[in-house]
C-alpha positions as CSV (number, residue, x, y, z in Angstrom):
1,X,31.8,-36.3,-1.2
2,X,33.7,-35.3,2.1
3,X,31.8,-33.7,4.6
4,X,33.0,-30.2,4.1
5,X,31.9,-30.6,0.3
6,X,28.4,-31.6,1.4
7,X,28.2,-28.6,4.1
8,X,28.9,-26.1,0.8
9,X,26.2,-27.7,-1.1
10,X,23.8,-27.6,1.5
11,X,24.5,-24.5,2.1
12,X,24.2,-23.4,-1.7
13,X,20.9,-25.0,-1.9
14,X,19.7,-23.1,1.2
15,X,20.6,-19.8,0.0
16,X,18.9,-20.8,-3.2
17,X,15.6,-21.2,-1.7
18,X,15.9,-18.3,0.3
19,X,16.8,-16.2,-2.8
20,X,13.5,-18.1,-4.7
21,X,12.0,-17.3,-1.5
22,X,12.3,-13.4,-1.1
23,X,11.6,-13.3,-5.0
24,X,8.2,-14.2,-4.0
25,X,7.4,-11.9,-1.1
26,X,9.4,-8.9,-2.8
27,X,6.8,-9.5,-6.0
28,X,3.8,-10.0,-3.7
29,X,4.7,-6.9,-1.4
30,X,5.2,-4.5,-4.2
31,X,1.9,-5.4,-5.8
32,X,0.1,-4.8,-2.5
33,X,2.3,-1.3,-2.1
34,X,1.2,-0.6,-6.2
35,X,-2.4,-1.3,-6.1
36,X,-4.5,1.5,-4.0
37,X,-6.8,0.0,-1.2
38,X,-10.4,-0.3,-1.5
39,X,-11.1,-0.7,2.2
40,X,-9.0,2.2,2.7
41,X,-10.5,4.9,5.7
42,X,-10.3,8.4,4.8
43,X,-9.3,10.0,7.9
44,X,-11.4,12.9,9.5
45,X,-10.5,16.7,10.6
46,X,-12.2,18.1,12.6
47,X,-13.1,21.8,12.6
48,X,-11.3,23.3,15.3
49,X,-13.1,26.9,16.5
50,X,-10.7,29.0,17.7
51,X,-12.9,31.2,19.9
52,X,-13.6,28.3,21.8
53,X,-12.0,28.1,25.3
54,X,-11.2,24.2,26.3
55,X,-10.0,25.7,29.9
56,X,-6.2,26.0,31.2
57,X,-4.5,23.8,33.5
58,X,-4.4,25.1,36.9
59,X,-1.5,23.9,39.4
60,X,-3.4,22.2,43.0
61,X,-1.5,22.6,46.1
62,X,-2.1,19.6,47.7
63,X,0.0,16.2,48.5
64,X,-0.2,15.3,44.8
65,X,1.0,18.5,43.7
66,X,-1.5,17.8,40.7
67,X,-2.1,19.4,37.6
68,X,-6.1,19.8,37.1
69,X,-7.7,21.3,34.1
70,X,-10.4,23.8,34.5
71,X,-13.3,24.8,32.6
72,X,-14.3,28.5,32.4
């Protein structure tokens, strides 16, 4: 075999195992997507009162020319 016939056939048998390869994680991906979670975490809400006043940011004039929020 010259050496550019060997560097196609190693080549071909890389490929290979990387197509034999991503067969395997595609399949075990899919059935991990497919199948629903049993650890899975509902996630909370929170009831949010709208009456409720959190406060309002209020400008500072000082050398930080800050932002500072303030509670009523």
């Amino acid at each position: 075999m010259s050496s550019h016939e060997e560097t196609h056939a190693e080549l071909e048998r890389i490929v290979d195992d990387l197509v034999q390869w991503l067969s395997i994680a595609e399949s075990g991906m899919t059935r991990l997507l497919e199948k629903p979670s049993e650890d899975r975490i509902e996630e909370e809400t929170e009831d949010i009162d709208s009456g409720t006043d959190i406060g309002e940011l209020e400008h500072v004039d000082d050398e930080k020319n800050a932002l500072v929020l303030v509670t009523h």
